[in-house]
C-alpha positions as CSV (number, residue, x, y, z in Angstrom):
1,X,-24.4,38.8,28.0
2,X,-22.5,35.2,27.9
3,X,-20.4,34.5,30.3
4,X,-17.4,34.2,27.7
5,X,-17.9,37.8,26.5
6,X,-18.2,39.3,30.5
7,X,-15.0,37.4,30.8
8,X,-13.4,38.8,28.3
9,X,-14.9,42.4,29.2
10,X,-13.8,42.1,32.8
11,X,-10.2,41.0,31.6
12,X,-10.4,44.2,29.3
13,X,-10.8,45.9,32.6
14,X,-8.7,44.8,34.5
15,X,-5.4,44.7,32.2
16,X,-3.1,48.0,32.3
17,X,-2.9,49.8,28.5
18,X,0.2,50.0,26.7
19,X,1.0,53.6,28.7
20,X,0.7,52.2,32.0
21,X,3.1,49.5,30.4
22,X,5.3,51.6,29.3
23,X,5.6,54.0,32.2
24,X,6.1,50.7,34.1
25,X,8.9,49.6,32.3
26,X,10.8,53.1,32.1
27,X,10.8,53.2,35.9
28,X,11.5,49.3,36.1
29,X,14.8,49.2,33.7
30,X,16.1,46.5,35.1
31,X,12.8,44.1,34.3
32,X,14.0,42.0,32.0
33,X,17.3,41.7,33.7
34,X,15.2,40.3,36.9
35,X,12.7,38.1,34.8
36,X,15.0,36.8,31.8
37,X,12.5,34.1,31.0
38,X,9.9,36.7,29.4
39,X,12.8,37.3,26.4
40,X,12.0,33.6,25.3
41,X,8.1,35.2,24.8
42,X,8.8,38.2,23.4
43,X,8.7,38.8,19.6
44,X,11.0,42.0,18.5
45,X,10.3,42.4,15.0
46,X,13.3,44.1,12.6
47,X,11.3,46.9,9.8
48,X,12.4,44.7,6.6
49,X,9.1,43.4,6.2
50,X,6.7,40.6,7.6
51,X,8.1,37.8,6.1
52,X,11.7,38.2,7.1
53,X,11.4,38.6,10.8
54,X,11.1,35.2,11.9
55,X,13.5,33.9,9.8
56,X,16.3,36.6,11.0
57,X,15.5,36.0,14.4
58,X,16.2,32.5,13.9
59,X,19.3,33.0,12.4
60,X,20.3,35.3,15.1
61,X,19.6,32.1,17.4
62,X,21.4,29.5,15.4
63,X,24.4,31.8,15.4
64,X,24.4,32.5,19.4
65,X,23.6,28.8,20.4
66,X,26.7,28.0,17.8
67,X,29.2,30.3,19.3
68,X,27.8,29.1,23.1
69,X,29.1,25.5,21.6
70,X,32.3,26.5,20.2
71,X,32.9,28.8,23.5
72,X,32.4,25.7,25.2
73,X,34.7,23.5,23.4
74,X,37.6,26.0,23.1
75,X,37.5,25.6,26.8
76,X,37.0,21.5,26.7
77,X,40.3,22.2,24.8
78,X,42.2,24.0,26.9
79,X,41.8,22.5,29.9
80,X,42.5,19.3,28.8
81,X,45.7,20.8,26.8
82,X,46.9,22.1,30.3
83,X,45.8,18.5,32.3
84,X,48.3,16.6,29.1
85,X,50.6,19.4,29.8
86,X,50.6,19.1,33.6
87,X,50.8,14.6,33.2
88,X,53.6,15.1,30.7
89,X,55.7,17.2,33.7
90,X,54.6,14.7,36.3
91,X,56.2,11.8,34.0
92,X,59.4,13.9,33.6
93,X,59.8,14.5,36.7
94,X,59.2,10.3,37.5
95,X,62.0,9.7,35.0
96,X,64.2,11.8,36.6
97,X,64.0,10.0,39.9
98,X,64.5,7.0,38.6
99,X,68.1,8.3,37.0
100,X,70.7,6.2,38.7
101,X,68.4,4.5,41.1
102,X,69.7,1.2,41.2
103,X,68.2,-0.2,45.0
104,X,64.8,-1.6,44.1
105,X,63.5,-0.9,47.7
106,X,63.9,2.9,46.7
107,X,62.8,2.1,43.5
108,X,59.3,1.1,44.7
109,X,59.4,3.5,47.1
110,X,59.4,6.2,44.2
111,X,56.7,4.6,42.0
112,X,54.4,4.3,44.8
113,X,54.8,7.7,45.9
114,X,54.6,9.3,42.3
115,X,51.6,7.4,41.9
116,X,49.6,8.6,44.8
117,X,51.2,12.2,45.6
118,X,51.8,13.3,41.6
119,X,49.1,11.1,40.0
120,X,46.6,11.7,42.9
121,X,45.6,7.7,43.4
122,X,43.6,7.0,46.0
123,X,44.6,3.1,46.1
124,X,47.8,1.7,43.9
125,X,48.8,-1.7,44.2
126,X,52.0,-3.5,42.0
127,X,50.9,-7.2,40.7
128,X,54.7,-8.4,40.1
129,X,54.5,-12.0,38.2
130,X,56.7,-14.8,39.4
131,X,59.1,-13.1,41.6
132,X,62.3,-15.1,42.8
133,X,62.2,-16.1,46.7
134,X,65.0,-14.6,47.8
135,X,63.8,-11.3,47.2
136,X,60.6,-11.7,49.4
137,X,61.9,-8.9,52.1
138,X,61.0,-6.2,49.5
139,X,57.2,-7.5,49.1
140,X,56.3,-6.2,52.7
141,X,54.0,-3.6,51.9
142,X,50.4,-3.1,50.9
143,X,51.3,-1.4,47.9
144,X,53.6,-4.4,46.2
145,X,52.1,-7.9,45.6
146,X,53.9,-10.9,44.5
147,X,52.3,-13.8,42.5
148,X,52.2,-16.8,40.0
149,X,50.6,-15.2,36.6
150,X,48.7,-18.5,37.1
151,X,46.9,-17.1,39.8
152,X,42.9,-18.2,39.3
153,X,42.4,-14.5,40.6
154,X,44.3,-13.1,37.2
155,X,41.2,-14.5,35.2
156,X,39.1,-11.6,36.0
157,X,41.5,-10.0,33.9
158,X,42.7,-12.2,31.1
159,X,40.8,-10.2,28.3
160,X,43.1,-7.2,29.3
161,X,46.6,-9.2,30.3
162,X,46.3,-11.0,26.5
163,X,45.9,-7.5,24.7
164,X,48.7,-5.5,27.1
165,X,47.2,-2.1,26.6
166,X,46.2,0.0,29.7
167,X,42.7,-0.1,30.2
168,X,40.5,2.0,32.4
169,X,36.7,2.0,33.4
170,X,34.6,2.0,36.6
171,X,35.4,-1.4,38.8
172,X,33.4,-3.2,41.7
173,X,32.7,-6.9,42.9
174,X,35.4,-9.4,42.8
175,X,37.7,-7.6,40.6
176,X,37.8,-4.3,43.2
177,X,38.5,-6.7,45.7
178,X,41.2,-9.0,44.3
179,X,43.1,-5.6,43.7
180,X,42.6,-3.5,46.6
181,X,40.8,-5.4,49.0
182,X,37.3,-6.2,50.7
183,X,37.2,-2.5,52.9
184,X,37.7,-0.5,49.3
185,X,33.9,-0.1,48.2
186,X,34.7,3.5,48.0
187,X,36.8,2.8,44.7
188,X,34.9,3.3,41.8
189,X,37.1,3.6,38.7
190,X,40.5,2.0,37.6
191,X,43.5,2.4,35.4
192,X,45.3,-1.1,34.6
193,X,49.0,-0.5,33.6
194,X,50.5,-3.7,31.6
195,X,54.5,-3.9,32.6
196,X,56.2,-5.8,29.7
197,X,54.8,-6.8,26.8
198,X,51.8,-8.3,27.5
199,X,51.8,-7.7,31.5
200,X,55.3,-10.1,31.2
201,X,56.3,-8.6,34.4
202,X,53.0,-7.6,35.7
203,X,51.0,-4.6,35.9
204,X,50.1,-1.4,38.0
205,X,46.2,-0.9,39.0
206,X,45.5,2.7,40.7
207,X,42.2,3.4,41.7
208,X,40.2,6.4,42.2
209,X,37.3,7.3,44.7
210,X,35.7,9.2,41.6
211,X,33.7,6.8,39.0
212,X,34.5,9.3,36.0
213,X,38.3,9.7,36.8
214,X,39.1,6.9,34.7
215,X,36.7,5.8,31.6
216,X,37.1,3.7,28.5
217,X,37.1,6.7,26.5
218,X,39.8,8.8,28.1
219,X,43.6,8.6,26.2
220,X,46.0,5.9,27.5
221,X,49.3,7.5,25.9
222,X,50.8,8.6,29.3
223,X,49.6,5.2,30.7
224,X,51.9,3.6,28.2
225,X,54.9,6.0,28.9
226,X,54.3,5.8,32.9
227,X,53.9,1.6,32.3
228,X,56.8,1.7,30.3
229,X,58.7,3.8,32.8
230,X,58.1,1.3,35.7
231,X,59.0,-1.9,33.9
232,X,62.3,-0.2,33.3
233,X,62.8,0.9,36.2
234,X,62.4,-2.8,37.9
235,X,64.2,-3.9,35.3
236,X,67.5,-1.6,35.7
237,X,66.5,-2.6,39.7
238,X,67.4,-6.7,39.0
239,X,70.6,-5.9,36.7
């Protein structure tokens, strides 16, 4: 006899019958449960003929993997329908503050708490453009910087002063550093809030700890309101 064929025999052997099967699976009901990965093996044919099983199966597939996507994006939805929702009250709430706020000291004080306790920024820093010297007493904090839009550090940023739309992405190297300082590594993405048109005024730069909290793709609309919102705030501030 060839080895192949006492192979064979010996498997013949060896291997339990479809009763034993059976009998193992009645008393086992929970077998598939505990190895779900013998399903993907397993071909359960429907009694419409030989030809149309495959094909049914299939379709039953398509359909399941399609409903698993739209399951998935009905949530995507939602929770970014509640995140808008929850920004959109956070920005109400900053305009009220600023309702008959006229000391710019308490002004500042507001943005920079709204923008670390409501917005959840782990660095925020205010680039004001040419302010006048006699107001240099309010520019004693980490979180308010005063300088000449000349500055050679501003062009690390001139691509995004010269459009004046927020922009947001990961950020590192010189440009993490000219906003937040050398002991930030730690900050991996960025929102850049223009104040005026075309950063006139200046602009807002939070930071986040997380490199996908901020990404070119995200939506900038309640970066425009919030920008806005702070421009005229310092603006009301100076009148």
């Amino acid at each position: 006899m060839s080895s192949e064929r006492k192979r064979k025999r010996d498997v013949a052997e060896t291997s339990p019958d479809d009763s034993e099967i059976v009998a193992h699976l009645k008393s086992n009901t929970d077998f598939f449960e505990r190895h779900p990965q013998l399903l993907a093996h397993l071909r359960l044919p429907h009694d419409v003929g030989v030809n149309a099983v495959s094909l049914i199966e299939r379709q039953v597939a398509i359909l399941r993997e399609k409903n698993r996507k739209l399951d998935l994006k009905l949530r995507e939805l939602v929770a970014v329908a509640r995140a808008n929702d929850a920004l959109a009250g956070r920005i109400h709430k900053f305009s009220l503050r600023l309702i008959g706020i006229g000391d710019r000291a308490e002004i500042l004080e507001i943005i920079e708490r709204t923008l670390r306790e409501e917005l959840g920024a782990d660095e925020a820093v205010l680039l004001l453009f040419d302010e006048a010297p006699d107001s240099s007493d309010l520019f004693d904090s980490e979180f308010v910087r005063r300088l000449a839009r000349r500055d050679p550090g501003l062009e690390l940023f001139q691509s995004f002063l010269n459009t004046g739309r927020p922009r947001c992405g990961q950020i590192k190297g010189s440009k993490r550093e000219f906003l937040f300082g050398r002991d930030t590594a730690d900050i991996k993405s960025a929102a850049l809030l223009p104040l005026g048109a075309k950063a006139a005024t200046g602009f807002v730069a939070i930071g986040s700890h997380e490199a996908s909290r901020f990404h070119p793709g995200m939506s900038t609309d309640f970066l425009v309101r919030l920008g806005d919102l702070i421009e005229r705030g310092l603006a009301i501030s100076d009148s």
